[in-house]
N, C-alpha and C positions, 0 to 999 in steps of 0.2 A: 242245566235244566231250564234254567230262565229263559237263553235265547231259545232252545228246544222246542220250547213252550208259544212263543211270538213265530217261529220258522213254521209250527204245526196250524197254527191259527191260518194262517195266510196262505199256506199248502190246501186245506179244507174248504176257507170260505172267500174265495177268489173274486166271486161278483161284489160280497160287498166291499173289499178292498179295492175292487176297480171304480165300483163308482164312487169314494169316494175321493180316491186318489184323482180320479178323471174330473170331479167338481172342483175340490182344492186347484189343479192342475188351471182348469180355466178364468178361473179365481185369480189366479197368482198372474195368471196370462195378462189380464187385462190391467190388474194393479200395478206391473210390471213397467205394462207399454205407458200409462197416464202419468207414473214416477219419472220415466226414463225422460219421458219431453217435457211433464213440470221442470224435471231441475237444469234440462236444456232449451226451454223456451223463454227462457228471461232473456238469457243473453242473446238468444240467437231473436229475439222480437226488437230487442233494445237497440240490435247493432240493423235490423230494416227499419226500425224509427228514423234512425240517425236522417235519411232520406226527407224527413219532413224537414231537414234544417239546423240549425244551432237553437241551443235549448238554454244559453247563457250569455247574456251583453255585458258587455267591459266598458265603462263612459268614466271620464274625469269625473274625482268628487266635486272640485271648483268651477266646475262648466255650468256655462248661463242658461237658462230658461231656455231649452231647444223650441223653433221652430219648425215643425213638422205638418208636411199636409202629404196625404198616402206612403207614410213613411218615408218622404225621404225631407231630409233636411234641409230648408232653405236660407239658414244663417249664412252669411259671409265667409267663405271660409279661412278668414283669417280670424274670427270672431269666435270665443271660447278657449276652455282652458286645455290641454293637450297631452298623451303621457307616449314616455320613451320606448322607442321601438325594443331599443336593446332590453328590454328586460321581460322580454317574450318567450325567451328560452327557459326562464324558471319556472313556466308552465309547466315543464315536463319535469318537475321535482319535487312536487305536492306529493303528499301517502296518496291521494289516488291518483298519480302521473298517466298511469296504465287506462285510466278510465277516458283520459283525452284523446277523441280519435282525430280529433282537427280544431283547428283556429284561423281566424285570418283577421287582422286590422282594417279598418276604413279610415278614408280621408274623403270627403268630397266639399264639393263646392260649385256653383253655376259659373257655366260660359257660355260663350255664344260658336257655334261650331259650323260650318259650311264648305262646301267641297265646288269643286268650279263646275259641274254636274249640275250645281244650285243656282251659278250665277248666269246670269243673260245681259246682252248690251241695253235692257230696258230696266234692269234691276241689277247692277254689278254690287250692288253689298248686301243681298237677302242672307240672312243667318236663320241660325234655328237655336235657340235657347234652348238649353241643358243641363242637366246635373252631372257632373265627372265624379266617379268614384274610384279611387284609388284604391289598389288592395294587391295581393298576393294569388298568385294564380296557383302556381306550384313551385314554393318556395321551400330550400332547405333552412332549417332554424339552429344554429349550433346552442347546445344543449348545456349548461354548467358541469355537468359529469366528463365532458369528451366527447357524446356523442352526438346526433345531428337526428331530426327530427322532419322531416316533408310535409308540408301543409299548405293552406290555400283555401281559396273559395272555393274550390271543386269539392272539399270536403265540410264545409261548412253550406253549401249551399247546393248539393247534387243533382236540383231542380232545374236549377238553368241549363239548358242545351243552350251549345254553340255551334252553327253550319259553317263548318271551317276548321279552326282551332284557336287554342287561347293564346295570351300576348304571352312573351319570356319578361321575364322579372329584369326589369334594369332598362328595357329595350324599349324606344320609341316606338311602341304598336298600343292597338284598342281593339275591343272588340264593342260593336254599338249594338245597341239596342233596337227590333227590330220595327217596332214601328218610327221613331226615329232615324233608324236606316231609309224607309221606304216615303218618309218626308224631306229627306233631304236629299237622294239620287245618293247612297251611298253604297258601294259595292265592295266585295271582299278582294284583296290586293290593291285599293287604290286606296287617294291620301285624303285622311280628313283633317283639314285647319283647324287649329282652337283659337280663339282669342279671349284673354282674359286680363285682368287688371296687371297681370305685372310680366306677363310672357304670351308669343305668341309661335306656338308648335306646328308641326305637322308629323300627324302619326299614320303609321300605315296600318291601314284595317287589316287586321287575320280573321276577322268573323263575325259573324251576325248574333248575337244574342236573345234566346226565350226564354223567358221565364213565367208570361202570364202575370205578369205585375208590372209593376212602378218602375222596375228596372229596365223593362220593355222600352224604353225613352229618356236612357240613359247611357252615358260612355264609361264603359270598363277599362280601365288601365294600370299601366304597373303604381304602384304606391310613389316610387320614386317620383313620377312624375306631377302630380298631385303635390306632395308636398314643395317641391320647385315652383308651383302654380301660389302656393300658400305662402312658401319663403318660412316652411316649419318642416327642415330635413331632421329624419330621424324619428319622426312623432306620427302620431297618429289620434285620432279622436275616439275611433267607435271598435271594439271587438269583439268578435262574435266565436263563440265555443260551442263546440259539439261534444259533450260528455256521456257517455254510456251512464246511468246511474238506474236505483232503484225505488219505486213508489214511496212513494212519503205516505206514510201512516200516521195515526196518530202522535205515537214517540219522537215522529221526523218531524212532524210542525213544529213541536216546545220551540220555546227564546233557550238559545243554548247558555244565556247568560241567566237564564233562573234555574239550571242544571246542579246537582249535585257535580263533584269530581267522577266518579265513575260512571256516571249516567252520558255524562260529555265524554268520557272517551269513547263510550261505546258507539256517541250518536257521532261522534268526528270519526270514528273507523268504521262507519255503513256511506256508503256512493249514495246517500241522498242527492237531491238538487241541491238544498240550502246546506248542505257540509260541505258538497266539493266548490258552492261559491265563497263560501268565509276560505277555505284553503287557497282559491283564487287571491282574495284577497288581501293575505298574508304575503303573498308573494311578488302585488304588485305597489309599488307605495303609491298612495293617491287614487287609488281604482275605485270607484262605486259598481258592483256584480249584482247585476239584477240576473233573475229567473224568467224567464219567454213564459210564462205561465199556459197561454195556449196551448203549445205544445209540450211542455212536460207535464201538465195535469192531461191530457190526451192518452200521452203512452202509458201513467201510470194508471188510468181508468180500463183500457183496455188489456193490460200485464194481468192486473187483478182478476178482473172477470175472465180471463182462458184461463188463471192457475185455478182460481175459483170452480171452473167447468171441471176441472181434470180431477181437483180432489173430491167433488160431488162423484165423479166416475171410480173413482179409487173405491171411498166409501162404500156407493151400490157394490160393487164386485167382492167390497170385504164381507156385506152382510150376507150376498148371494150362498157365499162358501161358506161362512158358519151354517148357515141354515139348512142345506144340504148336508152337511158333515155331521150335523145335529139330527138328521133323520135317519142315516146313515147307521150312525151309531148307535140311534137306540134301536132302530130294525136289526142291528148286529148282538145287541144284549141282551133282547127278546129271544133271538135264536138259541143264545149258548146259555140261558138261564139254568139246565139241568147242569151245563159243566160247570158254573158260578157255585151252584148248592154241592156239587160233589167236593169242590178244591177246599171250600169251609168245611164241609162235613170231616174231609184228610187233616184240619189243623190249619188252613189260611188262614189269615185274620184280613179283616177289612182292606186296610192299606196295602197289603200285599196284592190283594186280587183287584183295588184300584190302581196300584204300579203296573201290574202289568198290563191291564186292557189302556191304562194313558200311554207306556212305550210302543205299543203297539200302533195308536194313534199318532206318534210324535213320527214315530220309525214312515209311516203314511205322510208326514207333513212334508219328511226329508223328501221324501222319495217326487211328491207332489210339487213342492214349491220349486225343486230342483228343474222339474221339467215345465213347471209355470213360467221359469224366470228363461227358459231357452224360446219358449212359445213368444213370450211378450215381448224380449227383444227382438224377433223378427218385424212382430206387428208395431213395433217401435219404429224401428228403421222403415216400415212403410209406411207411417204414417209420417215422420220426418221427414221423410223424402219428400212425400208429397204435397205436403202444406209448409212444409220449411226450408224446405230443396239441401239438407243438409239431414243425415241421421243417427242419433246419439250413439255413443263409442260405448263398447261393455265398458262396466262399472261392477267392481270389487264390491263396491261400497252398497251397492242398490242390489248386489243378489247378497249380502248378509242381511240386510234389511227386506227380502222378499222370504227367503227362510225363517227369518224370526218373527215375520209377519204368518206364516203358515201354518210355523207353530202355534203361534196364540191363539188365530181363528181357529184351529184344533179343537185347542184347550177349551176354550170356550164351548163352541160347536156342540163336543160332547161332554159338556161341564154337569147337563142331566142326568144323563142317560149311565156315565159310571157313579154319579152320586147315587144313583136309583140301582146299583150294581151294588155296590158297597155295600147298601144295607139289607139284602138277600137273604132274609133265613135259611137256612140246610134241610132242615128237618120239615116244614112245610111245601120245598121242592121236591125233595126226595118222596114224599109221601105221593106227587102228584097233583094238588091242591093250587 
């Protein structure tokens, strides 16, 4: 009789089940699409951040007062304290290893660099003073587990273009910097000199170097070489990580050492900045891990403010469809108020003739949010596409959560209009009155 009862109602009064099945329906549409790319716009903004650079420096704790002028280094570079290459693969075995998308070491140090392009019978020693940076282009990292890791300054520093290509690891090549190329006559295939305090090279240029900074008038090369120049094989000074992580909220700033026990696990298993640098730094001995602040207070500013935008969208769409469903429904209880006073007048009681006009409603939620959550992944995927160039995958997870969202706004929607049913006199309807 029950279902009889909900099959007759819906048979009879079609409009008002369509429209509000068709509000819910739009409702869930949009709540849908703004869920779909909140819970895929972190990752997928975090990993086009990564493009701004490394968000994490690696420097000796016992290293001397740096001299720095436009970031780059002008100490000696045999002057300061140094930390072992080898133990670069333990990166990849921190609880967030997965959050590391790249790394790469520095060594530099000043030389004096000139190509025979530079020199003339009236000036046979003109040089050009420079910074050499030593690093890792694309190097593999064997991993303490067995496995092996690829990394380099392409992924720590995706800014710089090269007109040519980058040098091989191990191999006497550079790639220079281009306004220092274009002062010293240097051209891609030919050899640039170094001379420096303790060796004097010739490397063969693969490419011109932009980056729009300091590096601009600087020489890239393998690290190996660098360190031969320092007479410190094996070491490196300066390292720079590109970590995927998540905005530091309030709870992420706390001193993890004024933490309760469960407070610190919870903040040591969240991808902040400052938990994946203490994990850094458990894993290198002697490492001081600083935070690029710049840049990681950038991406978590702007994370915040799109999820910020999305669930302000979510919100408006949830109040849209209670509000509809809530006019809906008492325009539905208004109608069937004589069949209300008849079914009390036969022996319903209260609860019963509120059960069924809520299954009825629920029965509408399924039916609503079911086709909400088909509608909203479309508008998902085009909007993913089009601002993310990637578009979020069905989720299990987000149509039980668009259905239990459905239902509520239901529930709610028409939380008046059957309490205003419920308490129905029989004998005053029936009369007319």
């Amino acid at each position: 009789m029950f279902i009889r009862l909900v099959a007759d109602s819906f048979s009879r009064r079609p409009r008002h089940k369509l429209l509000t099945g068709a509000a819910l329906a739009l409702g869930m549409a949009v709540t849908t699409a703004a869920l779909s790319v909140s819970l895929d716009v972190g990752d997928r903004l975090a990993r086009e951040f990564r493009s701004l650079g490394a968000n994490l420096l690696v420097t000796p704790q016992a290293d001397s007062l740096p001299l720095e002028i436009g970031g780059v280094d002008y100490r000696p570079v045999n002057a300061g304290a140094y930390l072992p290459e080898s133990d670069l693969g333990k990166l990849k075995t921190i609880f967030w290893r997965n959050n590391i998308v790249g790394f790469a070491p520095a060594l530099e140090g000043p030389v004096d660099a000139w190509t025979k392009s530079s020199q003339t019978y009236s000036t046979p020693g003109i040089n050009a003073h420079a910074t050499l940076i030593g690093t890792w282009a694309s190097h593999i990292v064997s991993v303490p587990d067995g496995s092996s890791f690829v990394t380099g300054i392409e992924k720590t520093n995706p800014w710089w273009q090269v007109e040519g290509r980058w040098f091989k690891d191990g191999a006497e090549e550079c790639v220079v910097g281009k306004s220092l190329a274009a002062r010293s006559g240097v051209k891609i295939g030919g050899a640039l000199h170094i001379n420096a305090a303790r060796n004097n090279l010739s490397l063969l240029v693969t490419g011109i170097l932009s980056g729009g900074g300091p590096e601009d008038e600087t020489i890239v090369a393998p690290i190996t070489i660098a360190q031969e120049i320092a007479g410190k094989p094996g070491e490196y000074r300066r390292l720079y990580v590109s970590a995927l992580t998540k905005p530091e909220d309030e709870f992420g700033r706390r001193d993890p050492n004024t933490l309760a026990p469960g407070d610190y696990e919870r903040w040591y298993c969240t991808p902040y900045i400052s938990s994946i640098a203490l994990q850094i730094k458990q894993v290198l001995p002697g490492a001081d891990v600083r935070v690029i602040r710049r840049v990681a207070e950038g991406e978590g500013a702007i994370l915040t403010r799109v999820r910020t935008l999305l669930w302000l969208v979510t919100f408006a769409s949830l109040l849209a469809a209670a509000l509809a469903v809530g006019a809906s429904s008492a325009a539905s209880v208004i109608e069937r108020r004589t069949e209300i006073g008849l079914m009390k007048a036969l022996g319903a009681g209260s609860g019963t003739v509120g059960f069924l006009l809520a299954a009825e409603q629920l029965l509408l939620a399924l039916l609503g949010g079911g086709l909400g959550y088909a509608l909203g992944i479309l508008l998902a995927r085009l909007v993913g596409q089009k601002i993310f160039g990637a578009a979020p995958e069905f989720s299990f997870l987000v149509l039980a959560v668009i259905v239990g969202l459905a239902a509520v706004v239901t529930l709610l929607g028409s939380a008046i209009p059957l309490r205003r049913a419920s308490r129905y006199e029989p004998a005053p309807i029936l009369r007319g009155e």
